[in-house]
C-alpha positions in Angstrom: 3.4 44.5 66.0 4.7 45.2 62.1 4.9 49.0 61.3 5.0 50.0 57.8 6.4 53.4 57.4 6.6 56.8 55.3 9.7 56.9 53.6 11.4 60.7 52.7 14.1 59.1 50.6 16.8 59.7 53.1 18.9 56.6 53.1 20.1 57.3 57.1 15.9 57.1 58.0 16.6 53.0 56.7 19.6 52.6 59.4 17.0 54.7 62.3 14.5 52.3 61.2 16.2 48.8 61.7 16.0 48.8 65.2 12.2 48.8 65.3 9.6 46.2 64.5 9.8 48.0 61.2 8.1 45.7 58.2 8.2 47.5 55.3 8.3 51.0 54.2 6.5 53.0 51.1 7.0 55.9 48.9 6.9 57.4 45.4 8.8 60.3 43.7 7.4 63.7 43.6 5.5 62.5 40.5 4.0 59.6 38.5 1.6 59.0 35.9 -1.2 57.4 38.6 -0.3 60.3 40.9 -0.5 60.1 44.8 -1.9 61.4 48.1 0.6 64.4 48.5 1.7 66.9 46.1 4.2 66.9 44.0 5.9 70.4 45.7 5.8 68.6 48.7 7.8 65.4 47.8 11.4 64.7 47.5 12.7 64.5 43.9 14.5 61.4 43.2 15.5 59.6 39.8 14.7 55.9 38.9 17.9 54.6 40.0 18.3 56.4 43.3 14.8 54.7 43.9 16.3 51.3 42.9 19.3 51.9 45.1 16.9 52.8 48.0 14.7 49.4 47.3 17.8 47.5 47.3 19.2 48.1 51.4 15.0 48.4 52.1 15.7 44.8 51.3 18.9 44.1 52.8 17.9 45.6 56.2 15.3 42.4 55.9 12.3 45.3 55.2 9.8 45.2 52.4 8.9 48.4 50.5 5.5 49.4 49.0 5.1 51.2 45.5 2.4 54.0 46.0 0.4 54.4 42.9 -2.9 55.4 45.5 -4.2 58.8 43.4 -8.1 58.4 43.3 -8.6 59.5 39.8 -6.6 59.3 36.8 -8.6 61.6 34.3 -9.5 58.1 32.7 -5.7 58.6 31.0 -5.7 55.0 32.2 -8.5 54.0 29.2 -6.4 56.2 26.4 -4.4 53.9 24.3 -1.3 56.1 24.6 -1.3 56.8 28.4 -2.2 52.8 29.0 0.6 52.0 27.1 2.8 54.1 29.7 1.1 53.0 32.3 2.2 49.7 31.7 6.2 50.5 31.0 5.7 52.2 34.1 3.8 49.1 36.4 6.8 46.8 34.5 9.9 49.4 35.7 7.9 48.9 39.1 8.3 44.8 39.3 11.4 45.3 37.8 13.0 47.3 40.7 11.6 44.7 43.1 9.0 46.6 45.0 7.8 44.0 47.2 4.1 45.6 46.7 2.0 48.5 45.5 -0.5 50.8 47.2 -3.4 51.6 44.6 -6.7 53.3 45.0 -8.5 52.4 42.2 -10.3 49.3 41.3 -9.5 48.7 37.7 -5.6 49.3 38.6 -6.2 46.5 40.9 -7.3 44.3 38.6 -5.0 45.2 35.7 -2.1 44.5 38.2 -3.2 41.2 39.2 -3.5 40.1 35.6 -0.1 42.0 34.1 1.8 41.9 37.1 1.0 38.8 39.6 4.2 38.6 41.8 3.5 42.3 43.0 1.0 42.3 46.0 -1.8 44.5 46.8 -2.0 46.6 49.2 -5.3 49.0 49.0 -4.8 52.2 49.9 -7.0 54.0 52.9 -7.8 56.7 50.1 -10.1 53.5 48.9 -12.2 54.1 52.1 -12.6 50.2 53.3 -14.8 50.9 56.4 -17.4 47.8 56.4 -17.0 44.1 55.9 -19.1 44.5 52.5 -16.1 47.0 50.9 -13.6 44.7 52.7 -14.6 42.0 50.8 -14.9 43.3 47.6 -11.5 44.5 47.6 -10.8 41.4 48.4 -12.2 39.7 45.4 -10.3 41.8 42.9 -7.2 41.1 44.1 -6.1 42.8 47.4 -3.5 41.0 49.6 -3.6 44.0 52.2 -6.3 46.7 53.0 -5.2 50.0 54.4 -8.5 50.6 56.3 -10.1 53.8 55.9 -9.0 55.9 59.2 -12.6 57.0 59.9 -13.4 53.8 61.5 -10.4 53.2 63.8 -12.4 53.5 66.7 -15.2 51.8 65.8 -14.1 48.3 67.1 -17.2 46.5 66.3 -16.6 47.2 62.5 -12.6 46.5 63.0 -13.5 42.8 64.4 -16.1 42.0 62.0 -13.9 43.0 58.8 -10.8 41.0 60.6 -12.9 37.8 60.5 -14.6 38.1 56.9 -11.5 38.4 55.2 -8.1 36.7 54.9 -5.9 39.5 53.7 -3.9 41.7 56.2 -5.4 44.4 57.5 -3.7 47.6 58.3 -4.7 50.2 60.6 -3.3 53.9 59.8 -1.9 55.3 63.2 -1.1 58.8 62.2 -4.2 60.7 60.9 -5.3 63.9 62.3 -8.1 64.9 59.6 -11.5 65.5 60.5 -13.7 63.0 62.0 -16.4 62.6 58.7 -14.2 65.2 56.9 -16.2 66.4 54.3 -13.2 67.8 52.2 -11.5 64.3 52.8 -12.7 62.8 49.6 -12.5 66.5 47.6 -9.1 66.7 48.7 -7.5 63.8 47.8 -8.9 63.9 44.6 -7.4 67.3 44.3 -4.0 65.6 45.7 -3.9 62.9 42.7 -3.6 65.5 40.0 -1.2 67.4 41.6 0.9 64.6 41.7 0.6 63.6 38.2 3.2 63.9 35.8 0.3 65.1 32.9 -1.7 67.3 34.5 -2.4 70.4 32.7 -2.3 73.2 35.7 1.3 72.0 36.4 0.5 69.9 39.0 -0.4 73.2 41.2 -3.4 74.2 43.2 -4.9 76.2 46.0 -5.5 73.8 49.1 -8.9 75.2 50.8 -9.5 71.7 52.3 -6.1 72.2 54.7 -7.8 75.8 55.0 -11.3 74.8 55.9 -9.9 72.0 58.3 -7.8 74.6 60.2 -10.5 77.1 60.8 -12.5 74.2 62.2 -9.9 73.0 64.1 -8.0 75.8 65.7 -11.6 77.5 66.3 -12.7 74.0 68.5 -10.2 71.9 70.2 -12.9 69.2 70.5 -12.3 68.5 67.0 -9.0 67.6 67.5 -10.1 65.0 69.8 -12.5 63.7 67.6 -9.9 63.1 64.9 -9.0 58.8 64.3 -5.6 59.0 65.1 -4.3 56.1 67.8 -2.2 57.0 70.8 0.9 54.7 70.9 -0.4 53.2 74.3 -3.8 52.3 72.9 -2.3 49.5 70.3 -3.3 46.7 72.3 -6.5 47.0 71.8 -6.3 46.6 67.8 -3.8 43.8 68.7 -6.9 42.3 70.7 -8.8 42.0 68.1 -5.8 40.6 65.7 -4.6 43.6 63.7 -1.4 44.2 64.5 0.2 45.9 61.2 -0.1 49.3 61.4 0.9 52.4 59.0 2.9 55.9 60.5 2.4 58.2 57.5 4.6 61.4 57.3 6.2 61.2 53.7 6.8 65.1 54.0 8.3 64.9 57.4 11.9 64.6 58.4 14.0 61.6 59.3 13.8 62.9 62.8 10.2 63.5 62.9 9.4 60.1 61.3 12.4 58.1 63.8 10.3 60.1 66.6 7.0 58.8 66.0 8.0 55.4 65.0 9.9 55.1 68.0 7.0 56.3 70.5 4.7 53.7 68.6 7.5 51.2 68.7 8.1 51.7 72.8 4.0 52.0 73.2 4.2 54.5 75.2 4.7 58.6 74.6 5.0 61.2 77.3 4.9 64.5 75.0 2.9 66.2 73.1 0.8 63.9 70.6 1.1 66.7 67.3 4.7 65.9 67.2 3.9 62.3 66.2 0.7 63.0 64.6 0.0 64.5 61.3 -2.7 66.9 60.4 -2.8 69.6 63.6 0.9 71.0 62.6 1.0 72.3 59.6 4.0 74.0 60.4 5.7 70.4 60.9 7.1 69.5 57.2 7.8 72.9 55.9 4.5 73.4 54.3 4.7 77.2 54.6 8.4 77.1 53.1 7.6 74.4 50.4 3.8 75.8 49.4 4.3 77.7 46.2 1.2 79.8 46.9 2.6 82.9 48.9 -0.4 83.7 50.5 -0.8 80.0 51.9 2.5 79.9 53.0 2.0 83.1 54.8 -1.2 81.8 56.3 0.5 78.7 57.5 3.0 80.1 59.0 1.7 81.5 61.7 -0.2 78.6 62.6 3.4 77.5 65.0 2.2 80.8 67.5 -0.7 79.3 68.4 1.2 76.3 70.0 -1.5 73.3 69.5 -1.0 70.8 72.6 -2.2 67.2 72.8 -1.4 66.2 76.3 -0.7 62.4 76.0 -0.2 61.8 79.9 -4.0 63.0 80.3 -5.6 60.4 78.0 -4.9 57.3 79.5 -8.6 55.5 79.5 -9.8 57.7 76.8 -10.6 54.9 74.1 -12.3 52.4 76.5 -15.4 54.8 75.6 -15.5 53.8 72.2 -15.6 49.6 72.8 -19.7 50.8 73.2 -20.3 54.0 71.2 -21.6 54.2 68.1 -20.2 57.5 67.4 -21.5 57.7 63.7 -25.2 57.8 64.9 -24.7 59.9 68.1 -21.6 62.7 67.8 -24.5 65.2 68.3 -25.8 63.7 71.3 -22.7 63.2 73.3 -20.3 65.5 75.0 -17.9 62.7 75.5 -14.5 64.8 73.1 -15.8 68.0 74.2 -14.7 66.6 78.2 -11.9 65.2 77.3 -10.6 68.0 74.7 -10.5 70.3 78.1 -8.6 67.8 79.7 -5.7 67.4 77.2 -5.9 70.0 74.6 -4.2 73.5 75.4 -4.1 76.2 72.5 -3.0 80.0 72.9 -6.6 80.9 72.1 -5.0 84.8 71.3 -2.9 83.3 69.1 -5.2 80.6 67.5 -7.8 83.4 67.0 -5.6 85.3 64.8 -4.6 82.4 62.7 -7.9 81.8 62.4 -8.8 85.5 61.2 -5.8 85.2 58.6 -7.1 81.9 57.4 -10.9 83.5 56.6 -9.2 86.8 55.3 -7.7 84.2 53.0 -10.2 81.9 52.3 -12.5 85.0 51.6 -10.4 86.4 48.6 -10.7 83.1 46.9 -14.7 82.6 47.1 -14.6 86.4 46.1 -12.4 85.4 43.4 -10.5 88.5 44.2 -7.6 85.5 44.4 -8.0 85.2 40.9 -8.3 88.6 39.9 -12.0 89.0 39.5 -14.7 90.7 41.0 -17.3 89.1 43.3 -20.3 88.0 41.4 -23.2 89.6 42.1 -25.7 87.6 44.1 -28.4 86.5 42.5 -32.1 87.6 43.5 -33.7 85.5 45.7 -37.1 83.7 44.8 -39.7 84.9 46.5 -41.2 82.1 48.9 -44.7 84.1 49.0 -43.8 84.6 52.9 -42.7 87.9 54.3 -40.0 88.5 57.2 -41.2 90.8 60.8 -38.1 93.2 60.0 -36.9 92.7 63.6 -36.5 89.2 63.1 -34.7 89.8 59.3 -32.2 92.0 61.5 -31.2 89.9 64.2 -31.1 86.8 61.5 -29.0 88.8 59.4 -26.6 89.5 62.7 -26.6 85.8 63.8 -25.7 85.2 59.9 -22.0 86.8 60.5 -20.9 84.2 63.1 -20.7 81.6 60.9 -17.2 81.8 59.0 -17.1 84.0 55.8 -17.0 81.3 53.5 -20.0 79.5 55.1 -21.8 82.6 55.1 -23.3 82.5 51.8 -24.4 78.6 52.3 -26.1 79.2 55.8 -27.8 82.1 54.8 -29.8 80.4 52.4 -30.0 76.9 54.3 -31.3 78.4 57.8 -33.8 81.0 55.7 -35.2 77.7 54.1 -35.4 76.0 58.0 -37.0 79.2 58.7 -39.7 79.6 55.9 -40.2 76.0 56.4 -41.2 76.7 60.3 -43.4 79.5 59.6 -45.6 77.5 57.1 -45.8 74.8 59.6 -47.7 77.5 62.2 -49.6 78.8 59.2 -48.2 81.9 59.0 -47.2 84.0 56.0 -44.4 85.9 58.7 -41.2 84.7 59.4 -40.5 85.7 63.4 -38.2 85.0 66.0 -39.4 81.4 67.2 -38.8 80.5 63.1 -35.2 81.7 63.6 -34.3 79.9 66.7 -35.8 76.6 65.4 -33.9 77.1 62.6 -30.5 78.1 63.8 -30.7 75.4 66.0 -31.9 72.3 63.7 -29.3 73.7 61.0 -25.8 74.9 62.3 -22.8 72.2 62.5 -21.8 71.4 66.0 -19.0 73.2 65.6 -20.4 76.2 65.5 -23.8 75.6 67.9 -21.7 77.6 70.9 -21.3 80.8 68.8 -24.9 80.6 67.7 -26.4 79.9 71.0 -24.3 83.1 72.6 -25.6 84.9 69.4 -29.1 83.9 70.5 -28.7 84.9 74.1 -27.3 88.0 73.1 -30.5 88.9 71.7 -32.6 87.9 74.1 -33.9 84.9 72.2 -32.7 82.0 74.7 -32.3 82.1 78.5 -28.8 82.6 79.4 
């Protein structure tokens, strides 16, 4: 086992760290001209020498360190003559300090190191999303000495095995990752991450994080997405190890010296008895200080009543749990299996009183910014809808309209006009010009997330459109 770990710039977190099959650690400062995957309100600020100083006993306590330069866009500054220029004063300070590696996102980066700077190594970033052997190899061939694989496929074995025999660079697995499973903000957010990392960036390197908003409604309102998430229990590396990874990443750059000693010591040890969000990231977004560092009130307010609802992942109830995912193709068949839905009522415990209302406080939230009231506007008007040519039984229009409000205010507007399509679309199929109930149910059915089929089936029953 090799861990490569988060660093927060706290020189006593090296001394913690020595005493565990610690390889390297990684890091930037709270901003750089390539930018990063946390913001820059977040991050500890640190000068260029204190960073030096910090390299130099990463090295003496026989650990490597890794450069983080992983932002997934640059604003194509990288291409403008000026910023280039910078950009390459800045790679040169880098080798210069003797960072061992850096972790990049973007391909052309990769390839301008490897030319400019060949005694830095490569390490590619998870923000790259390497989850098949075709990316793998790619990567690969411009340059990369170690992939970061993208944390969406740590349980997919099958994949992990293939892409450890087609290449010859280390693979790393990230450990630590509570996001979705298939987040669909993922790739959204860490774009939005980049630039508020930056050190030109126009807003100020500020912004309004509604993907850490959107992932805690879905979260807190359906503890089987917690199970869902990638991350790996401390007891489970053997079966990476199996397969011949055995470098593995503990993020939590944000997190105290504590927090980050904890969890690389339960990984170390293989084996935790507590509660997995205190070694996780991603459920907790209490853990960090987010609420006292955010400099948007209203999302530090939100946050911090997330610590009531007192999320628990009960690691002494999932021993077995991964053996289930040696066989299952879980990207072709999550809505046909109830496999984290058993499992999340096994080990997951939430004050649902208390979730609820964090949840309410999030939508309240979330609902001033897509009315723009958050920005000091009025809603928009809603725009008149085309007329299909089909007409609506006014029963039917009511009790869709009803069934409407259980989806989450700010997928309201969205599911309205998705499930009236799957609606219309039902009708023409009979060879009707009315829209009634039977159109409805088909639709609702066919087109509501999983998260959200339990409310809309109790909506249903509630009016008497399925059998209870």
């Amino acid at each position: 086992m090799k861990l490569h770990v988060a660093t927060n710039w706290d020189l006593d977190l090296i001394d913690n760290l020595a005493q565990f099959p610690v390889s390297g650690l990684y890091g930037v400062s709270d901003h750089s001209i390539v930018g990063g995957g946390r913001p820059s309100f977040l991050l500890q600020q640190i000068s260029e020498e204190r960073i030096a100083e910090y390299i130099k006993k990463v090295h003496e306590n026989n650990m490597e360190f890794s450069y983080l330069l992983n932002a997934p866009c640059m604003n194509n500054m990288e291409y403008d003559p000026h910023y280039h220029k910078e950009l390459i004063e800045y790679l040169q300070w880098i080798s210069d300090i003797e960072a061992d590696s850096v972790t990049v996102t973007i391909p052309f980066l990769i390839q301008l190191i490897k030319e400019q700077f060949p005694r830095l190594k490569i390490r590619v970033s998870t923000i790259a999303h390497v989850n098949s052997v075709n990316r793998a190899m790619f990567y690969e061939s411009l340059g990369a000495d170690e992939i970061t694989l993208d944390v969406m496929i740590n349980r997919d074995f099958k994949t992990l095995e293939q892409i450890q025999k087609a290449v010859k660079c280390k693979l790393i697995v990230l450990l630590t990752d509570g996001c979705l499973f298939q987040c669909p903000f993922r790739y959204y957010h860490y774009n939005t991450l980049g630039h508020a990392s930056q050190t030109y960036q126009q807003f100020e390197r500020n912004y309004v994080d509604t993907c850490i908003l959107n992932c805690s409604i879905i979260k807190f309102s359906d503890p089987t997405e917690v199970i869902k998430a990638r991350w790996v229990r401390p007891e489970d590396l053997t079966h990476y190890e199996a397969i011949g990874i055995e470098n593995f990443k503990i993020a939590g750059r944000r997190m105290s010296t504590q927090w980050i000693t904890q969890s690389v010591k339960a990984f170390s040890s293989r084996k935790y008895n507590g509660n997995l969000v205190d070694i996780i990231q991603g459920f907790s977004m209490s853990h960090g200080g987010l609420e006292q560092k955010d400099p948007n009130v209203k999302l530090s307010e939100t946050i911090g009543k997330e610590s009531k609802s007192k999320l628990v992942i009960d690691n002494t109830k999932l021993d077995g749990f991964i053996d289930f995912f040696k066989k299952q193709n879980c990207i072709a068949m999550c809505n046909a299996c109830s496999y984290c839905e058993e499992w999340a009522k096994k080990a997951v415990i939430l004050n649902e009183e208390e979730s609820q209302r964090y949840v309410e406080s999030i939508k309240g939230y979330m609902n001033d910014i897509l009315s723009s009231r958050e920005f000091g506007l009025a809603a928009a008007k809603p725009k008149e809808k085309v007329k299909s040519g089909l007409e609506w039984d006014s029963e039917t229009q009511r009790i869709f309209d009803d069934l409407i409000l259980l989806s989450p205010p700010q997928f309201q507007q969205m599911a309205r006009m998705a499930i009236s399509s799957l609606a219309e679309e039902k009708a023409k199929k009979r060879e009707s010009e009315v829209i009634e109930n039977q159109d409805i149910i088909d639709a609702f059915i066919e087109g509501t997330p999983g998260a959200f089929q339990a409310d809309m089936r109790e909506g249903l029953k509630k009016h008497g459109l399925l059998e209870k």
